[in-house]
Backbone as JSON Lines, residues from 0, in Angstrom:
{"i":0,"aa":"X","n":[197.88,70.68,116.96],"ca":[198.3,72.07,117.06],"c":[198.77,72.63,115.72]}
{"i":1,"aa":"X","n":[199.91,71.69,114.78],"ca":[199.92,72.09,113.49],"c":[198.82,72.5,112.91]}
{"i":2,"aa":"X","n":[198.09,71.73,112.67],"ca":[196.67,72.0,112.01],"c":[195.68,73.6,112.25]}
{"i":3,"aa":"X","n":[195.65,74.08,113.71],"ca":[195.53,75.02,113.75],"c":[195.88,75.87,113.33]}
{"i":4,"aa":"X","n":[197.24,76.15,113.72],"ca":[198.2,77.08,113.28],"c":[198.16,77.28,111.43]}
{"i":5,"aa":"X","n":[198.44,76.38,110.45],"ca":[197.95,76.57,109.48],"c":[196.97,77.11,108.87]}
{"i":6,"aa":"X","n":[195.5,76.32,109.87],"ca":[194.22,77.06,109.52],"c":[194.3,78.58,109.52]}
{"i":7,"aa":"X","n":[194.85,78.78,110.82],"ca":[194.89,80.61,110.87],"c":[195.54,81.38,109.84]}
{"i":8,"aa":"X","n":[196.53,80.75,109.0],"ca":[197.23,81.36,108.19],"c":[196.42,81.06,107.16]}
{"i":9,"aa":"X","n":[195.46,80.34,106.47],"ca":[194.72,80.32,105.76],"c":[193.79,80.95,105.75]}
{"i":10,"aa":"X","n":[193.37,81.42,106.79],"ca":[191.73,81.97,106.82],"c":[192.19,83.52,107.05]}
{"i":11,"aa":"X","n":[193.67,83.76,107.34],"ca":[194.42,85.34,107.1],"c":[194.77,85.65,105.37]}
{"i":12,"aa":"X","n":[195.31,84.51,105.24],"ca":[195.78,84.59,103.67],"c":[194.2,84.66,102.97]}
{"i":13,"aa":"X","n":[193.4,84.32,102.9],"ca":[192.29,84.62,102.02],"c":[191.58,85.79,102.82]}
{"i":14,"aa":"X","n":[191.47,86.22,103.91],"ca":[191.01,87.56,104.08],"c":[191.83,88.87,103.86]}
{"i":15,"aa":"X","n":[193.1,88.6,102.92],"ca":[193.8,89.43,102.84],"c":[193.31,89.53,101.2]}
{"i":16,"aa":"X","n":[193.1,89.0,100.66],"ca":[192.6,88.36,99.31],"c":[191.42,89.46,99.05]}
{"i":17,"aa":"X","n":[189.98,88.65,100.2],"ca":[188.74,89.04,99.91],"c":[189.03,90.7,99.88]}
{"i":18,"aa":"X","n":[189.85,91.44,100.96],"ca":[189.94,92.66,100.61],"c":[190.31,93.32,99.89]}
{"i":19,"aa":"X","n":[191.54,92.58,99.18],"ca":[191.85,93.57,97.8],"c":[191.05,93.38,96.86]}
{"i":20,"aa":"X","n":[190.1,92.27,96.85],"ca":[189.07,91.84,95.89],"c":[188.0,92.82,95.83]}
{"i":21,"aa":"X","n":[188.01,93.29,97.08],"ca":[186.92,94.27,97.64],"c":[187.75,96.04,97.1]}
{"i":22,"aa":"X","n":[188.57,96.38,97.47],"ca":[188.85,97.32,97.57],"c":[189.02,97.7,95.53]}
{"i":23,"aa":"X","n":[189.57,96.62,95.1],"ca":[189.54,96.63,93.68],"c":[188.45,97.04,92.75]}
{"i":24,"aa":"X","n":[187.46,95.91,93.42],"ca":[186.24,96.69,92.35],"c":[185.7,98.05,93.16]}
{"i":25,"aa":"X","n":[186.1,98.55,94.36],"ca":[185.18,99.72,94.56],"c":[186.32,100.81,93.41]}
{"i":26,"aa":"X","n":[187.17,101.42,93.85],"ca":[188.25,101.91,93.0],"c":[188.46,100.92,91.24]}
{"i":27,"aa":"X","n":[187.57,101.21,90.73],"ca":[187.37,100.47,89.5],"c":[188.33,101.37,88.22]}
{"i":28,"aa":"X","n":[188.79,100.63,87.87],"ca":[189.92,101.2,86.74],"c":[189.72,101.71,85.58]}
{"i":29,"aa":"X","n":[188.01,101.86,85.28],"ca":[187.08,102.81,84.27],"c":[187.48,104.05,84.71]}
{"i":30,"aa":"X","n":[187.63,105.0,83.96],"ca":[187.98,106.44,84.35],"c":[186.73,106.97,83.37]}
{"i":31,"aa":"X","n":[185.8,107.37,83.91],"ca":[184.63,108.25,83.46],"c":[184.66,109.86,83.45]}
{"i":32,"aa":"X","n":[184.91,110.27,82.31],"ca":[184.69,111.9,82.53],"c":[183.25,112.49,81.2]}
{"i":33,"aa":"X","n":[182.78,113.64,81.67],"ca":[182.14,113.92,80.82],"c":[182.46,114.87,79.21]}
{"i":34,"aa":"X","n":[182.28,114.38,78.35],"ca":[182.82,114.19,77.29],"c":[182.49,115.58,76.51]}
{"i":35,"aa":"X","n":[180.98,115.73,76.31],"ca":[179.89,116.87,75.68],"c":[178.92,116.94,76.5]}
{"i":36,"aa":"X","n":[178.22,118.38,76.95],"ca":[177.05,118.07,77.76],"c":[176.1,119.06,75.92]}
{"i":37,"aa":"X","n":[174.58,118.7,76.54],"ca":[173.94,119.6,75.64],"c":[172.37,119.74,75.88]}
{"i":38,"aa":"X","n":[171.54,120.91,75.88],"ca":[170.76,121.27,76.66],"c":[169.42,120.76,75.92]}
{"i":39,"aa":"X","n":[168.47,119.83,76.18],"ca":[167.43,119.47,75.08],"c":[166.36,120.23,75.67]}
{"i":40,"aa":"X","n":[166.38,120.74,76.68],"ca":[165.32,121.63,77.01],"c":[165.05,122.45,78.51]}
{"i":41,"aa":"X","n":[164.12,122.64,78.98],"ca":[165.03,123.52,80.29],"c":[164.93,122.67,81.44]}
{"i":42,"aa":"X","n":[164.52,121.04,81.24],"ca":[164.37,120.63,82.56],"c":[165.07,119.4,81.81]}
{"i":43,"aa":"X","n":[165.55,119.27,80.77],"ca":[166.53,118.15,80.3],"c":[167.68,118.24,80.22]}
{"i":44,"aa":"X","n":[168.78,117.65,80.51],"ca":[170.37,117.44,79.7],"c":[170.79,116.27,79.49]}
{"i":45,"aa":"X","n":[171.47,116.3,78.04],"ca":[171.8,115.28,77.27],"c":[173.66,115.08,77.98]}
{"i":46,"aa":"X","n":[173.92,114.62,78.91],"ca":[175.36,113.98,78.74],"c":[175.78,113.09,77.92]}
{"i":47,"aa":"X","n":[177.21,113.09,77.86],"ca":[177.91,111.96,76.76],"c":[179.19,112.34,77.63]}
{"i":48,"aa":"X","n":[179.16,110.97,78.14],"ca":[180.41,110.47,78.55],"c":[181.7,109.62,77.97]}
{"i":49,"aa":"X","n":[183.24,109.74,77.8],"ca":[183.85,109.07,77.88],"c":[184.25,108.35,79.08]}
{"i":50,"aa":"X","n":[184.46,107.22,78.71],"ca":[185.05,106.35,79.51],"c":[186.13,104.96,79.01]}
{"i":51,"aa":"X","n":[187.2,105.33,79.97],"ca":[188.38,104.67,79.21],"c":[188.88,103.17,80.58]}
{"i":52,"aa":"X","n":[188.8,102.42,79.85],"ca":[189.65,101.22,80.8],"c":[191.24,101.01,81.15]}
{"i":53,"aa":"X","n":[191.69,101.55,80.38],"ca":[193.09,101.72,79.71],"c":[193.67,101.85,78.73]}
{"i":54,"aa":"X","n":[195.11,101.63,78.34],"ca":[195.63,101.96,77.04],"c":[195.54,101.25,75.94]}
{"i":55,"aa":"X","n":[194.88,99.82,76.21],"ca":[194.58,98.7,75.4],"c":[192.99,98.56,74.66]}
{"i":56,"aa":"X","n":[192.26,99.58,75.29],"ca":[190.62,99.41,74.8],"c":[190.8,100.73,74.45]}
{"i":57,"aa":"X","n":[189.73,100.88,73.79],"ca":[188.53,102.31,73.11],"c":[188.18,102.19,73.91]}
{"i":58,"aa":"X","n":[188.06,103.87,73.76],"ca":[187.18,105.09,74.19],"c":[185.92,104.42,74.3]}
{"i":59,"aa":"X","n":[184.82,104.16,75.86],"ca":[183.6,103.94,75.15],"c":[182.44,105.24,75.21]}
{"i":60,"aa":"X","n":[181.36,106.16,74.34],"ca":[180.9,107.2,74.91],"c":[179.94,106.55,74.7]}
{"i":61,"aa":"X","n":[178.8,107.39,76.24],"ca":[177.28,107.17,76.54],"c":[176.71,108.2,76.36]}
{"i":62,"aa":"X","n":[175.09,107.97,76.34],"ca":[174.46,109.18,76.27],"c":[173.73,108.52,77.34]}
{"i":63,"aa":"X","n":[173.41,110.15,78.04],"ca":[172.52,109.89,79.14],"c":[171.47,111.03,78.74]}
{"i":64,"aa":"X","n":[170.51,110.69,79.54],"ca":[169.74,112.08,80.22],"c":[169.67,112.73,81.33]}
{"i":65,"aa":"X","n":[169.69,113.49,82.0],"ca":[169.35,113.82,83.49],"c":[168.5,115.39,83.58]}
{"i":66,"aa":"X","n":[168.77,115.79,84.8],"ca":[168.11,116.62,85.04],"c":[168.72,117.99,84.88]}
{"i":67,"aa":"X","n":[168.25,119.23,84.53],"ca":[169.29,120.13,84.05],"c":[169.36,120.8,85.31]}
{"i":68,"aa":"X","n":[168.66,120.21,86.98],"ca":[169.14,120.97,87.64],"c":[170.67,120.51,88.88]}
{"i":69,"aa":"X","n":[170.82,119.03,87.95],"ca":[172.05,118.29,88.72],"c":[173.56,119.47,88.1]}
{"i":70,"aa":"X","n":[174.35,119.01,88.93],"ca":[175.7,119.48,88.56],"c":[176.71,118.25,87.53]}
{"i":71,"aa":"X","n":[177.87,118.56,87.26],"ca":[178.35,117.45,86.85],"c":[178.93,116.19,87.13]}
{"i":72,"aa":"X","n":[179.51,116.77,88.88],"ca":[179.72,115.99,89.56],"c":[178.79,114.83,90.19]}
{"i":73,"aa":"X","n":[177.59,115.63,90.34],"ca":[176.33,114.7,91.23],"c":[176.24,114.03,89.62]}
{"i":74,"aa":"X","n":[175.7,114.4,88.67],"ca":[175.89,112.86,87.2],"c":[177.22,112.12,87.73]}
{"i":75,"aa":"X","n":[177.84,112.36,87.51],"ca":[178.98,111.06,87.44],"c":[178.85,110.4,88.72]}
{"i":76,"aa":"X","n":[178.49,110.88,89.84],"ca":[178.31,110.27,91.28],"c":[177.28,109.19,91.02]}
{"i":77,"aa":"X","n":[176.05,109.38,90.17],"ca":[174.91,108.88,89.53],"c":[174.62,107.92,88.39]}
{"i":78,"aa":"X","n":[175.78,107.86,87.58],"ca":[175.85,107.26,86.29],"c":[175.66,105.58,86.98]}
{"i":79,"aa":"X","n":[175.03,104.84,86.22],"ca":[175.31,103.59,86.83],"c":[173.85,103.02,87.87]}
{"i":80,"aa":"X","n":[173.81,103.7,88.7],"ca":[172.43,103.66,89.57],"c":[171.49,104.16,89.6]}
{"i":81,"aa":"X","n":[171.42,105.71,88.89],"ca":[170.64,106.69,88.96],"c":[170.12,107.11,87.87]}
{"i":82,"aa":"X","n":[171.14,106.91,87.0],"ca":[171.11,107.37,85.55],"c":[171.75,106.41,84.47]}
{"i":83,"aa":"X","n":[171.04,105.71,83.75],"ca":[171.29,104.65,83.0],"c":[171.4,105.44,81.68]}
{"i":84,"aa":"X","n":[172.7,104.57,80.84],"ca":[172.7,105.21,79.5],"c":[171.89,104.43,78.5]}
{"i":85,"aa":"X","n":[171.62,105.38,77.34],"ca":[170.5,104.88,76.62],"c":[171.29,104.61,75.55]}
{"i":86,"aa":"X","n":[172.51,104.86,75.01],"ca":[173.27,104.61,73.81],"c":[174.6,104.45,74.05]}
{"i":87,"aa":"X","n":[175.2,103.66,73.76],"ca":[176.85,103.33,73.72],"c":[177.55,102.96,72.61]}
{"i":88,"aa":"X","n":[178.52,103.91,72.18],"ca":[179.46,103.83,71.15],"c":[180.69,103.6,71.5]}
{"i":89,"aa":"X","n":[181.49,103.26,70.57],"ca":[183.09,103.55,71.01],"c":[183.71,104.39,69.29]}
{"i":90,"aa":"X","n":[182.05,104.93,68.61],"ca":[182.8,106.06,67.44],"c":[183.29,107.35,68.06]}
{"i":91,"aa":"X","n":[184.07,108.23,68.19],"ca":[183.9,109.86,68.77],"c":[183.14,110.63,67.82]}
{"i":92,"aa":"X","n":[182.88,110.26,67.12],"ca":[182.32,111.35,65.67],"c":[181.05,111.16,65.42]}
{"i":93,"aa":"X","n":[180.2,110.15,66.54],"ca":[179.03,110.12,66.12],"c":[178.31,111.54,66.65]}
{"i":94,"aa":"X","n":[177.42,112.1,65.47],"ca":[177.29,113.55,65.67],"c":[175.69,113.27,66.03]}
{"i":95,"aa":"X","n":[175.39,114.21,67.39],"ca":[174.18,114.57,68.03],"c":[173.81,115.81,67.48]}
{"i":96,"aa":"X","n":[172.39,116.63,67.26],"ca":[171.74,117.56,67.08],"c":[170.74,117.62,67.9]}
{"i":97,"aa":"X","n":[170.3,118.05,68.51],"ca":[169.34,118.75,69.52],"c":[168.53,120.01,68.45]}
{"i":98,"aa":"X","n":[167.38,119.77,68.07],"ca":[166.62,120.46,67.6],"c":[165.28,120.8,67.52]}
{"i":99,"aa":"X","n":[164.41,121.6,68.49],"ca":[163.2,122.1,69.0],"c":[162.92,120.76,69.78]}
{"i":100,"aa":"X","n":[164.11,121.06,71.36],"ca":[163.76,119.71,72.22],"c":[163.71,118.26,71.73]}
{"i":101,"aa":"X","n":[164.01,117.95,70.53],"ca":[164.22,116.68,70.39],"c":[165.77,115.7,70.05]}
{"i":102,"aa":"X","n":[166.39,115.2,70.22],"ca":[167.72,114.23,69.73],"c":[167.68,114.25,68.72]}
């Protein structure tokens, strides 16, 4: 009967575990906002995102592309699965130009 009784508290104590394990990475501690947007053409947009882990790392910024008929919210809903970045810095000063549709 000991033996049971233990088991149950074991197999509670690690499902109490797996969920904060779970609930942790969904609520992920990257804070993504969009940084610069900029228009490369009328069915393109260039995002650049910051994204910060905390007070101990850099700034990291991405460039994306998407569609110029998403909003900003549906990108960031998107970043990651939908929309992969093509460049990652952690300079702020790296300077973009957009000129006759091209980067």
């Amino acid at each position: 009967m000991r033996n049971v009784r233990v088991f149950k508290w074991v197999i509670v104590c690690l499902a109490i575990i797996a969920f904060y394990g779970a609930w942790k990475s969904i609520n992920s501690p990257v804070d993504l906002t969009v940084y610069k947007v900029g228009k490369v053409n009328s069915q393109i947009t260039l995002y650049i995102t910051e994204g910060s882990a905390g007070t101990t790392t850099n700034f990291v910024y991405q460039f994306y592309l998407a569609p110029s008929a998403i909003t900003r919210r549906d990108f960031l809903k998107g970043t990651g699965d939908k929309y992969q970045a093509f460049l990652s810095t952690s300079d702020a000063n790296t300077k973009v130009d957009i000129i006759d549709e091209a980067i």
